[in-house]
PDB file of the backbone (N, CA, C, O) and the ligand in Angstrom, with CONECT records:
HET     ZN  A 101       1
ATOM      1  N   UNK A   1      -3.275   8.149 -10.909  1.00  0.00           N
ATOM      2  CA  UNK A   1      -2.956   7.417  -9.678  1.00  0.00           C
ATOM      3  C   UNK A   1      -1.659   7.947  -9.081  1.00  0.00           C
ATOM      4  O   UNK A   1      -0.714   8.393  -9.732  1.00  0.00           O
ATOM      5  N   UNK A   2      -1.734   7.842  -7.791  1.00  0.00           N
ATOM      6  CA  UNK A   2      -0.407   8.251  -7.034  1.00  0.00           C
ATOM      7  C   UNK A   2       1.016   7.326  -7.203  1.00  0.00           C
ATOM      8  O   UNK A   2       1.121   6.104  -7.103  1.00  0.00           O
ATOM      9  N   UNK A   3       1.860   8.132  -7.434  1.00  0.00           N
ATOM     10  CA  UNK A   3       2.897   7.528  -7.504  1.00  0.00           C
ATOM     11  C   UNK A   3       3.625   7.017  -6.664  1.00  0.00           C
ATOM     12  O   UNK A   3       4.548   6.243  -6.919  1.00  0.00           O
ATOM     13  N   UNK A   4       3.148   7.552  -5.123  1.00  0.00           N
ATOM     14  CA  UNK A   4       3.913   7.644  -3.843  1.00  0.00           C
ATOM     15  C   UNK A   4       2.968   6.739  -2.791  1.00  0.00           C
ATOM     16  O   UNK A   4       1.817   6.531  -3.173  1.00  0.00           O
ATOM     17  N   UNK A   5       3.267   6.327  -1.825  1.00  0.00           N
ATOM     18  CA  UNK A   5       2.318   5.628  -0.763  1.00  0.00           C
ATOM     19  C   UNK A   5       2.747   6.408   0.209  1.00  0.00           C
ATOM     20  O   UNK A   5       3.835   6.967   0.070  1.00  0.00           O
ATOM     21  N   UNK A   6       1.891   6.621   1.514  1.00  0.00           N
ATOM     22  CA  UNK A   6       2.333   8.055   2.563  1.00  0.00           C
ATOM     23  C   UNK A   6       1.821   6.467   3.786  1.00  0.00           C
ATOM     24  O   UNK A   6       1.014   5.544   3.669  1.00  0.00           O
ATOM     25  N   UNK A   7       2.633   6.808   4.662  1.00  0.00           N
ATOM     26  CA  UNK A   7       2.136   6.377   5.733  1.00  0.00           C
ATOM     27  C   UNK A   7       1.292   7.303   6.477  1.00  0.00           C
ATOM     28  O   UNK A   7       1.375   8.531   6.492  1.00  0.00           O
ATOM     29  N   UNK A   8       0.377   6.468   7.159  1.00  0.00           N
ATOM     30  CA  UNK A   8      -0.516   6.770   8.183  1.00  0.00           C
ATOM     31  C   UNK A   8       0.234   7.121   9.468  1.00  0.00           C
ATOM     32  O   UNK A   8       0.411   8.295   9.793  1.00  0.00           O
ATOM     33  N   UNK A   9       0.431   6.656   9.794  1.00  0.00           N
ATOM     34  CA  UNK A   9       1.105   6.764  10.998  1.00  0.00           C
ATOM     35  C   UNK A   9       2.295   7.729  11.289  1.00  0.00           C
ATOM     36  O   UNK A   9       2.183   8.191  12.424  1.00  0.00           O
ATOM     37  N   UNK A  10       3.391   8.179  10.634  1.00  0.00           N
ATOM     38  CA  UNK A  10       4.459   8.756  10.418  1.00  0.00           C
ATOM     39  C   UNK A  10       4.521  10.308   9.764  1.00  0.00           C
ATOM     40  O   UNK A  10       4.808  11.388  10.281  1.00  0.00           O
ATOM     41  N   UNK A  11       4.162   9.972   8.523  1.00  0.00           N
ATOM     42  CA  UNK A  11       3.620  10.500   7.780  1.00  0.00           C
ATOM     43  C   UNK A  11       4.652  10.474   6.466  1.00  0.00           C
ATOM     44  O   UNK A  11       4.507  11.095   5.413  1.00  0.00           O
ATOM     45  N   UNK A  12       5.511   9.759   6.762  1.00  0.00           N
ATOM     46  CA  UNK A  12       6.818   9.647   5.362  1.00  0.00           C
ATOM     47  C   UNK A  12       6.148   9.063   3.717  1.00  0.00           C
ATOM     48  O   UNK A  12       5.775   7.956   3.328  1.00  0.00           O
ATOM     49  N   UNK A  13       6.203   9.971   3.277  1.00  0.00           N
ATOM     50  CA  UNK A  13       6.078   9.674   1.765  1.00  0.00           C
ATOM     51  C   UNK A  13       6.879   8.607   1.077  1.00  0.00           C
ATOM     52  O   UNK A  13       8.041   8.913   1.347  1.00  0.00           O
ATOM     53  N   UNK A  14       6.900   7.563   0.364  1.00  0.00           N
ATOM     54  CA  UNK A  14       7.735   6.231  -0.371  1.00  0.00           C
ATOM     55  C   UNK A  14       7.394   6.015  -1.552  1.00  0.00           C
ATOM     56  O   UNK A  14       6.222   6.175  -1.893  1.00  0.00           O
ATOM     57  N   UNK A  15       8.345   5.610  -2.411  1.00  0.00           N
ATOM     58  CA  UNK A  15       7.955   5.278  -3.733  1.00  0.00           C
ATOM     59  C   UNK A  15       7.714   3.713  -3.591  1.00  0.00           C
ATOM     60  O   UNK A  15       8.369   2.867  -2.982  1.00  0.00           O
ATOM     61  N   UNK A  16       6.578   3.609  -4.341  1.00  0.00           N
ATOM     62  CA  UNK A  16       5.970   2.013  -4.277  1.00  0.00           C
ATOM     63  C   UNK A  16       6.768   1.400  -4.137  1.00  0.00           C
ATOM     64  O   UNK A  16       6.753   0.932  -2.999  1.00  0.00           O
ATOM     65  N   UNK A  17       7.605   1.069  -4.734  1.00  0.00           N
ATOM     66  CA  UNK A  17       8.548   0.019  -4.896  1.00  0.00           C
ATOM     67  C   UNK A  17       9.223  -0.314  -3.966  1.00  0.00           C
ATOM     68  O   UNK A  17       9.718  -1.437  -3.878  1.00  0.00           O
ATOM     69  N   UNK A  18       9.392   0.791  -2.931  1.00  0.00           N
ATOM     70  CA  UNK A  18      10.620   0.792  -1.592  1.00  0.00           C
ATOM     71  C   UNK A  18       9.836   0.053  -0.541  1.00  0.00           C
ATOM     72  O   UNK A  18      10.294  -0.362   0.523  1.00  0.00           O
ATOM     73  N   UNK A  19       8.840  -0.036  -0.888  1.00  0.00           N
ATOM     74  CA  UNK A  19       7.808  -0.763   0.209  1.00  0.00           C
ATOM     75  C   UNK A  19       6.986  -1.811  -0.344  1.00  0.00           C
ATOM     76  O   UNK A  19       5.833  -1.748  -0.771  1.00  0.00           O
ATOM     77  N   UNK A  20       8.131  -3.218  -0.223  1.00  0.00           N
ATOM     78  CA  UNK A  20       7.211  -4.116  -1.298  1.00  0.00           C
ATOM     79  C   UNK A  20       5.599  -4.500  -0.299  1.00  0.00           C
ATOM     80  O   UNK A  20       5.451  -4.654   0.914  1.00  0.00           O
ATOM     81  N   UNK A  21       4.595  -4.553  -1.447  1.00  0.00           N
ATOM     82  CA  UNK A  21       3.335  -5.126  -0.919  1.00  0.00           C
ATOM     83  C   UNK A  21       3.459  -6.461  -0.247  1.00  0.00           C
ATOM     84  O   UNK A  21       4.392  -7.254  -0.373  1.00  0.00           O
ATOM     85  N   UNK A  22       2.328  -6.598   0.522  1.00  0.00           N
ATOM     86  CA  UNK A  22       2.186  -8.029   1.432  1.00  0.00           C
ATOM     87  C   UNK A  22       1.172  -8.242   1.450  1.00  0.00           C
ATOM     88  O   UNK A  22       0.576  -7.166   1.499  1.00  0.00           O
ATOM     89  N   UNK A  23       0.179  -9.438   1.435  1.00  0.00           N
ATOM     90  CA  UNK A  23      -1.056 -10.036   1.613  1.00  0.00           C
ATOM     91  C   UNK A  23      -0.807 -10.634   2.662  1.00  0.00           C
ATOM     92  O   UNK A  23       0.286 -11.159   2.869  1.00  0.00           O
ATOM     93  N   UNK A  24      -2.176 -10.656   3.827  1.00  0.00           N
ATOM     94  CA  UNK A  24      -2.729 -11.296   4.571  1.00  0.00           C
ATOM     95  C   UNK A  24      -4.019 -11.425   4.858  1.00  0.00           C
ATOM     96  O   UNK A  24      -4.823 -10.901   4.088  1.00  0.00           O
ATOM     97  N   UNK A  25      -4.388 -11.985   5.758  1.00  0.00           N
ATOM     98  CA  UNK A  25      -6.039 -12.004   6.027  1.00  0.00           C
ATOM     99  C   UNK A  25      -7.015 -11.023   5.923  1.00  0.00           C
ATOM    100  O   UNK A  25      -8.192 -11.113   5.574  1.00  0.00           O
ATOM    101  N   UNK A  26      -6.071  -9.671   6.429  1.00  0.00           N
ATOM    102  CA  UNK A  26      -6.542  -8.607   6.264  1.00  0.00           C
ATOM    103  C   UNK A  26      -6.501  -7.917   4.938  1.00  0.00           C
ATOM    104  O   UNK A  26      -6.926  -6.766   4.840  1.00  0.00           O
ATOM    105  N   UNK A  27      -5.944  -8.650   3.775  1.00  0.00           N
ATOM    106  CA  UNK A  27      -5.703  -8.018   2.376  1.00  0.00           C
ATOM    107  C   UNK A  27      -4.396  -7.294   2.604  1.00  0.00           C
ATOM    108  O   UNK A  27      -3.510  -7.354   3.457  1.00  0.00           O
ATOM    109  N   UNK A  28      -4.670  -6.421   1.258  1.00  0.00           N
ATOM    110  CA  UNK A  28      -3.268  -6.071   0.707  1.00  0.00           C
ATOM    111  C   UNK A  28      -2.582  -4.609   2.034  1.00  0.00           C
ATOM    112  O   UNK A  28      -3.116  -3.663   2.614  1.00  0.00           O
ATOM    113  N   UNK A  29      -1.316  -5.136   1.986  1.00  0.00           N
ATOM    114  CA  UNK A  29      -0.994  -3.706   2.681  1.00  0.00           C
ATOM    115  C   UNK A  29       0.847  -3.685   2.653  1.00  0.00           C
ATOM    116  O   UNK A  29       1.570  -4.532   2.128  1.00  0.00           O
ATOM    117  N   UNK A  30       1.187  -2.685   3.247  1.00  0.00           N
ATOM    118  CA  UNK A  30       3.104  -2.274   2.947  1.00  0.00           C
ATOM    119  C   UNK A  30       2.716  -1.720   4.425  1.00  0.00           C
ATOM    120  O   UNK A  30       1.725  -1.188   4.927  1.00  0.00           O
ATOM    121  N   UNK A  31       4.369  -2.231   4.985  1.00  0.00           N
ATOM    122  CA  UNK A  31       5.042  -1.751   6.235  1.00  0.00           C
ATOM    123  C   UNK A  31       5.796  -0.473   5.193  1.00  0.00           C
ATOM    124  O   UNK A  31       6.129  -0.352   4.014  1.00  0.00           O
ATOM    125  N   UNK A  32       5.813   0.581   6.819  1.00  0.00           N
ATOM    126  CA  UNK A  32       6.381   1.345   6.803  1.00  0.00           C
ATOM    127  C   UNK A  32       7.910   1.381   6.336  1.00  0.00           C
ATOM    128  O   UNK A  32       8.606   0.492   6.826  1.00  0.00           O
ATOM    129  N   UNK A  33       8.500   2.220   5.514  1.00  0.00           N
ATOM    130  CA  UNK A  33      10.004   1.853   5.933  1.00  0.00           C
ATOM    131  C   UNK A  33      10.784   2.564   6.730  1.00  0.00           C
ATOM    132  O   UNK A  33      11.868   2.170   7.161  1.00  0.00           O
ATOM    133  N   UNK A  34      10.201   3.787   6.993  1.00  0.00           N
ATOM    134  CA  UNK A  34      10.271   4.443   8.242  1.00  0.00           C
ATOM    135  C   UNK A  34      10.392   4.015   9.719  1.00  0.00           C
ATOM    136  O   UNK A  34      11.419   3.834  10.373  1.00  0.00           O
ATOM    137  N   UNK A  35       8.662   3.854  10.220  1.00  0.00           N
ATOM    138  CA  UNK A  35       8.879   3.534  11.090  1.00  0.00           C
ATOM    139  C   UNK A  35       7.968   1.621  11.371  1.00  0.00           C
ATOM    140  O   UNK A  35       7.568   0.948  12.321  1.00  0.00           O
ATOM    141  N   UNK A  36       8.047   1.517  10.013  1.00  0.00           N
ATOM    142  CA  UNK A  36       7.183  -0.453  10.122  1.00  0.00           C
ATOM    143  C   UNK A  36       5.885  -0.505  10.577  1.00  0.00           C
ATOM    144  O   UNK A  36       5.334  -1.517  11.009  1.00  0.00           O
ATOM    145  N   UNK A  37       5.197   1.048  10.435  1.00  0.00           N
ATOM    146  CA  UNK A  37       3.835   0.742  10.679  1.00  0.00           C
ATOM    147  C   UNK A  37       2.578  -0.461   9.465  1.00  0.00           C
ATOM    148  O   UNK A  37       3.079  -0.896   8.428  1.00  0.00           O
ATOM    149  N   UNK A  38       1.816  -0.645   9.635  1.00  0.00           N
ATOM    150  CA  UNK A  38       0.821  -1.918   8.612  1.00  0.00           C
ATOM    151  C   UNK A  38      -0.146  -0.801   8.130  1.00  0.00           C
ATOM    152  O   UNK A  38      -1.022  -0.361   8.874  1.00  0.00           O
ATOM    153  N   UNK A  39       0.037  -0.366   6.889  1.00  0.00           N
ATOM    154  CA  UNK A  39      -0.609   0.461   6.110  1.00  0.00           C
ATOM    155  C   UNK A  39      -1.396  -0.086   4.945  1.00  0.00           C
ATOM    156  O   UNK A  39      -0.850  -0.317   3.866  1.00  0.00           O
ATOM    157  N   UNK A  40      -2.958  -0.338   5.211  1.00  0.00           N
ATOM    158  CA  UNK A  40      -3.837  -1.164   4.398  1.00  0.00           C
ATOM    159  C   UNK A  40      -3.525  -1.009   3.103  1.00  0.00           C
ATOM    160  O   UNK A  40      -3.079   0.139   3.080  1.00  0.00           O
ATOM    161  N   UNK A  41      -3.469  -1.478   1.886  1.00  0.00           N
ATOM    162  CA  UNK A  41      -4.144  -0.973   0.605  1.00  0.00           C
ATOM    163  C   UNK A  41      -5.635  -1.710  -0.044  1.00  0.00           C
ATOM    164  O   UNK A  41      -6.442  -2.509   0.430  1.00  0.00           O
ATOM    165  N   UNK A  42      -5.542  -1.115  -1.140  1.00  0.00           N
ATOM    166  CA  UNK A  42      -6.898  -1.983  -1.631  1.00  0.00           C
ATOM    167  C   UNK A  42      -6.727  -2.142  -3.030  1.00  0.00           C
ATOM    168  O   UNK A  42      -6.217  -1.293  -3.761  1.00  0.00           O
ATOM    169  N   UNK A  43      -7.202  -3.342  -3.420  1.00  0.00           N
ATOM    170  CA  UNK A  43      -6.986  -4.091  -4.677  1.00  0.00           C
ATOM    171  C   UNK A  43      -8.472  -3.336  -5.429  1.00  0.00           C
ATOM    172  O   UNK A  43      -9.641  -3.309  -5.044  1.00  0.00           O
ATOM    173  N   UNK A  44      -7.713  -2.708  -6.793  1.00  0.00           N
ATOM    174  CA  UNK A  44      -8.654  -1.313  -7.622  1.00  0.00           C
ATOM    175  C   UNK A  44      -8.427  -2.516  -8.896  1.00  0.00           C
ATOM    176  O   UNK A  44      -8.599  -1.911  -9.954  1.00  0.00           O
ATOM    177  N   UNK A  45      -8.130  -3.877  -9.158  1.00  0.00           N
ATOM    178  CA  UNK A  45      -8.249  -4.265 -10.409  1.00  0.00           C
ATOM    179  C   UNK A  45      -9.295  -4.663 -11.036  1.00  0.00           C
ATOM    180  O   UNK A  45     -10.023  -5.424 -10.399  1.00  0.00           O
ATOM    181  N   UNK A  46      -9.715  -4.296 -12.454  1.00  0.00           N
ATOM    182  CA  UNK A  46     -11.246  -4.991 -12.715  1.00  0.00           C
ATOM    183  C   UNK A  46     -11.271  -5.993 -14.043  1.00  0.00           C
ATOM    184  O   UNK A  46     -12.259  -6.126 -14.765  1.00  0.00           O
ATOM    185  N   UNK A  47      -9.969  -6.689 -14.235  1.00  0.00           N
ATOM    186  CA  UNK A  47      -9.877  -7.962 -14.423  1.00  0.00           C
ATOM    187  C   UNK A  47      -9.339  -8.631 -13.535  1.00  0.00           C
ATOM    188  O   UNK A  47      -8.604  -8.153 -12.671  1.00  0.00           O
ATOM    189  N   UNK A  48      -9.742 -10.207 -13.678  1.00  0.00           N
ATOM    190  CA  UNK A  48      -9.499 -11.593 -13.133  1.00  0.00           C
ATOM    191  C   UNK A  48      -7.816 -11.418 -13.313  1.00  0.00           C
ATOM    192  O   UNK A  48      -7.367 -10.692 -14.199  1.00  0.00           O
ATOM    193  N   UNK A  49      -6.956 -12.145 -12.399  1.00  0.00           N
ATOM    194  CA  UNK A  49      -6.157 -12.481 -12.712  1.00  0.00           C
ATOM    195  C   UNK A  49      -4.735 -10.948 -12.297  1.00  0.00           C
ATOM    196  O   UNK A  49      -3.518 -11.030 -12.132  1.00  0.00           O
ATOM    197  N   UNK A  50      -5.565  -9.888 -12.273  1.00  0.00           N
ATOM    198  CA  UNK A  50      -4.803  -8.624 -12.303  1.00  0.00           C
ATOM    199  C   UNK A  50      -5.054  -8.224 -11.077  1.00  0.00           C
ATOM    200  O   UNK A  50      -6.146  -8.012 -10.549  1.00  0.00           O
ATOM    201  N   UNK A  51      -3.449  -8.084 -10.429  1.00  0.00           N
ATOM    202  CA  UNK A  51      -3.323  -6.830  -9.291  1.00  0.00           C
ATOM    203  C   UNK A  51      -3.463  -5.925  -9.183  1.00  0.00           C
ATOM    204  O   UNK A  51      -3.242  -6.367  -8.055  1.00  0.00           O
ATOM    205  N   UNK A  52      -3.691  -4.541  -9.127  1.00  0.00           N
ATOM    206  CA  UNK A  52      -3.626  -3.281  -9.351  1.00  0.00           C
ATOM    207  C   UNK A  52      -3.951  -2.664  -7.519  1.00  0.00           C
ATOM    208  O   UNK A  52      -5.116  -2.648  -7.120  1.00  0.00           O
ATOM    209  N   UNK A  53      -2.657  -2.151  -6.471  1.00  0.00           N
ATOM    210  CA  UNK A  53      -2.733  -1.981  -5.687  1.00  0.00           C
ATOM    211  C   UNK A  53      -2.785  -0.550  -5.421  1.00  0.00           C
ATOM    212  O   UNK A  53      -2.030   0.072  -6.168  1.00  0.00           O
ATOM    213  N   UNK A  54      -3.487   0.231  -4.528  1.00  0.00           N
ATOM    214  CA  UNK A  54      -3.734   1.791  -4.246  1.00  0.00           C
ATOM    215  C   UNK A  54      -4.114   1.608  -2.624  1.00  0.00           C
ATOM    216  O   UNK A  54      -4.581   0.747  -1.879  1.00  0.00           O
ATOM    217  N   UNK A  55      -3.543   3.154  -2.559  1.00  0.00           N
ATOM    218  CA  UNK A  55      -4.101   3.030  -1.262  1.00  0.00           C
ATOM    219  C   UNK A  55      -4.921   4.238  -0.995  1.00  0.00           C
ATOM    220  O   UNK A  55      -4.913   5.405  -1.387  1.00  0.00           O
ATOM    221  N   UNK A  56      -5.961   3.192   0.193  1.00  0.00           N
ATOM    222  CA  UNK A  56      -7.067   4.319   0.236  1.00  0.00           C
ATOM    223  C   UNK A  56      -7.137   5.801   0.378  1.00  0.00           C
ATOM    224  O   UNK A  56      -6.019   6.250   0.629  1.00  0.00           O
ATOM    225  N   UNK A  57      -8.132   6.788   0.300  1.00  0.00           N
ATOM    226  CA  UNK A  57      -7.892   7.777   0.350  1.00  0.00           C
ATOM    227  C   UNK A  57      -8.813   8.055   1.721  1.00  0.00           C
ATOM    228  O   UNK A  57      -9.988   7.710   1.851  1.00  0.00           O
ATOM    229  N   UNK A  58      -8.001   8.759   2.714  1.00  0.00           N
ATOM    230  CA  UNK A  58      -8.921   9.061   4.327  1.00  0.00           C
ATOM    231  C   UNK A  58      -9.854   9.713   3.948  1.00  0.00           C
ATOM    232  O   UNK A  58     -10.699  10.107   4.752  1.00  0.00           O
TER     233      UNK A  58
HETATM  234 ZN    ZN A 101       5.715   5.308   9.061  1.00  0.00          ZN2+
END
């Protein structure tokens, strides 16, 4: 798994952590810290109870 999250929009590379995750209606996703774009992720966990966040691949 990637260690890094890339924005869509920008194209700046981040280490997970610098971009804490957020849930909304639309599911999981991180603002940019660049430029604050809404960059989806998707929940890859296959137990109950467990997060495990990635982001898609285009
Ligand atoms: Zn950006």
């Amino acid at each position: 798994m990637r260690p890094m999250w890339t924005c869509r929009t920008c194209g700046l590379s981040m280490i997970f952590r610098a971009a804490q995750p957020e849930v909304d209606e639309d599911g999981p996703y991180f603002l940019c810290v660049g430029c604050g774009a809404r960059n989806a992720l998707v929940n890859i966990a296959g137990h109950l109870g467990k997060t495990v966040l990635k982001q898609p691949e285009e």
